[in-house]
C-alpha positions in Angstrom: 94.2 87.2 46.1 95.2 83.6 47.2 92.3 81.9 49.7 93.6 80.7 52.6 94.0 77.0 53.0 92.6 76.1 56.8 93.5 72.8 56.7 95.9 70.7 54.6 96.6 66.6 54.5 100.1 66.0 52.9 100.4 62.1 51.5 104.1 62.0 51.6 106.2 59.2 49.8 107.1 57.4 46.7 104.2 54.8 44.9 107.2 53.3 43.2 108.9 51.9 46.7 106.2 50.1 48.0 105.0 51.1 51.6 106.9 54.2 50.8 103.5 55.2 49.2 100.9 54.9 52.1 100.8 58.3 52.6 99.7 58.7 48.8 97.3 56.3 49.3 95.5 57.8 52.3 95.1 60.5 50.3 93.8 58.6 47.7 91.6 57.0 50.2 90.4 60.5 51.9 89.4 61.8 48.2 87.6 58.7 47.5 85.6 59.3 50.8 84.8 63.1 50.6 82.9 61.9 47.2 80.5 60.7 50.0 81.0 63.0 52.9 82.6 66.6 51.4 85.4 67.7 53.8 85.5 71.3 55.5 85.9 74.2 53.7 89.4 74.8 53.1 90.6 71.5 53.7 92.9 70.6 50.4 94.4 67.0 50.1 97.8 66.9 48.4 100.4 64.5 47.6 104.4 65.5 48.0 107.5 63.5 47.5 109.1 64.8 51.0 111.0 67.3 49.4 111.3 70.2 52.2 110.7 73.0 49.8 107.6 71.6 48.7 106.2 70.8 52.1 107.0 74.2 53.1 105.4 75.7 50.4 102.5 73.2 51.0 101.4 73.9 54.3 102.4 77.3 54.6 99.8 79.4 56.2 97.6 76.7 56.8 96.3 76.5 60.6 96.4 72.6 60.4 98.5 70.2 58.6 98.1 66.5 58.9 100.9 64.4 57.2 101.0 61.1 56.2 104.1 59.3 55.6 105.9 56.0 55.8 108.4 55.6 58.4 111.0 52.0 59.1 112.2 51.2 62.7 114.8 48.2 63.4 113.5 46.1 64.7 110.0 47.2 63.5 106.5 46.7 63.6 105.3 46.9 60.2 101.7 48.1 60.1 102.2 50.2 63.5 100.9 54.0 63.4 103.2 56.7 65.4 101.7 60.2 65.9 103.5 63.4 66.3 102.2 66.7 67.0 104.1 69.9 66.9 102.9 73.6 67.1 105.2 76.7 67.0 105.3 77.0 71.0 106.3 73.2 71.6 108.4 72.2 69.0 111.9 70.3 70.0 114.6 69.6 67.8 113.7 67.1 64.7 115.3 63.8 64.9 118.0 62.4 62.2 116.2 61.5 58.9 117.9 58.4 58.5 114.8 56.3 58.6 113.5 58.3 56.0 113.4 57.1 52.1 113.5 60.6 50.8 116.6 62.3 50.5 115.8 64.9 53.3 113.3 63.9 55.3 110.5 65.5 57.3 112.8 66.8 60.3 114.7 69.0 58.2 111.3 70.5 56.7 110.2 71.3 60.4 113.6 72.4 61.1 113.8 74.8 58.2 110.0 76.1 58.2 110.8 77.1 61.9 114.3 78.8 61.1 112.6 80.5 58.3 109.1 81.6 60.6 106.5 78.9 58.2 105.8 76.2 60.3 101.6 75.8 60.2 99.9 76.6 63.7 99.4 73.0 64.2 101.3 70.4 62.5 100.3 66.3 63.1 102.5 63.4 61.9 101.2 59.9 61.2 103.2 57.5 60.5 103.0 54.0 59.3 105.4 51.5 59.8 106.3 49.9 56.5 107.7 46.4 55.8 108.6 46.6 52.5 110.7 50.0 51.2 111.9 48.7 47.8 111.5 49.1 44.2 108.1 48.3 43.0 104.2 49.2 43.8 101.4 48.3 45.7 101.7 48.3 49.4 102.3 45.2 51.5 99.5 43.5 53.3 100.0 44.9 56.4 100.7 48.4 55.1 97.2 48.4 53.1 95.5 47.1 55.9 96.2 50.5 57.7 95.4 52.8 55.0 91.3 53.1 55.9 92.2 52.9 60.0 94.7 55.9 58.7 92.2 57.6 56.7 89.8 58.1 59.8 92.6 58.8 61.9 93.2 62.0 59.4 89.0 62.7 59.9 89.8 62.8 64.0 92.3 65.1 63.6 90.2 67.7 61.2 87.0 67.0 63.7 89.0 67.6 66.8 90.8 71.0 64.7 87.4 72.1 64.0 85.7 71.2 67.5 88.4 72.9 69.5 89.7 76.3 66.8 86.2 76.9 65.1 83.4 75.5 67.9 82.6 72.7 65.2 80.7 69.9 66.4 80.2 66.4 63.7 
C-alpha cells in the first residue's frame, strides 16, 4: 500500500544551464535545512527535469505541491520571484511555454493533469527570473542570491497549507 504524499516540493530544471537549475537548488537548499528543522510528515522534496509525465506522476495525489522553477521574461528582471497558485476550481488556461528551457513546459503539465483528473488539490509556482540560461553550472549571482529568500518562501507555503487544511500552528 503506497503512503500518501501530503505535501510535495518539485525543483524543476537543468544544473547544466545555469539558472535553469535554481529550482534544484532550493531543493538542495530545503534538504540541507530540514537536517536542522525536520519538515511535516509527508512532505517529500524532489527534483524533475520538467518533463510533464514526470511532474504528473510526482504530485499526483498530493494535497499540496510547491514547484520551483526558472522562468526568462524580455525584458527581465533577473533575480525577480513570480508566484502562481492554481487549485482544481480556479484554474485558467496555461500560458505558451515558450519561456520555458524544457521541451514542454509546466503549462502543458497543468493542462494535461487537469484533462486527465491529476492536478494536486493545491498547486503553487515560484519562479525565479534567471539571467543566464546557457550551457554550464552554477547559478549567476543574482540567481543564487534568491535561492535561501526562495527556500523560506517554500516553508510559508507548507506553514500556511498546514495552518489553514490541518489547524497547524509553527
Amino acid at each position: 500500500m503506497r503512503t500518501r504524499t501530503r505535501i510535495a516540493v518539485i525543483g524543476v530544471g537543468n544544473e547544466f544551464r545555469r539558472d535553469d537549475g535554481v529550482g534544484r537548488a532550493v531543493v538542495e537548499r530545503l534538504r540541507q535545512r530540514a537536517e536542522v528543522r525536520p519538515l511535516p510528515p509527508g512532505t517529500v522534496l524532489v527534483t524533475c527535469d520538467g518533463d510533464p509525465g514526470r511532474l504528473i506522476a510526482l504530485w499526483e495525489g498530493a494535497d499540496l505541491v510547491v514547484i520551483v522553477d526558472a522562468a526568462y521574461a524580455r525584458p527581465g528582471r533577473p533575480g525577480r520571484v513570480h508566484r502562481l497558485e492554481l487549485d482544481a476550481e480556479r484554474l485558467e488556461q496555461p500560458s505558451a511555454s515558450g519561456a520555458s528551457t524544457h521541451g514542454l513546459g509546466l503549462g502543458e503539465a497543468v493542462e494535461l493533469a487537469r484533462v486527465l483528473g491529476r492536478l494536486p488539490a493545491r498547486l503553487v509556482v515560484l519562479a525565479v527570473e534567471g539571467a543566464d540560461g546557457s550551457l554550464g553550472v552554477g547559478l549567476s549571482p543574482v540567481v543564487e542570491a534568491a535561492v535561501e529568500p526562495l527556500a523560506v518562501s517554500v516553508g510559508d507555503e507548507i506553514v500556511r497549507y498546514r495552518g489553514t487544511a490541518a489547524g497547524w500552528r509553527p
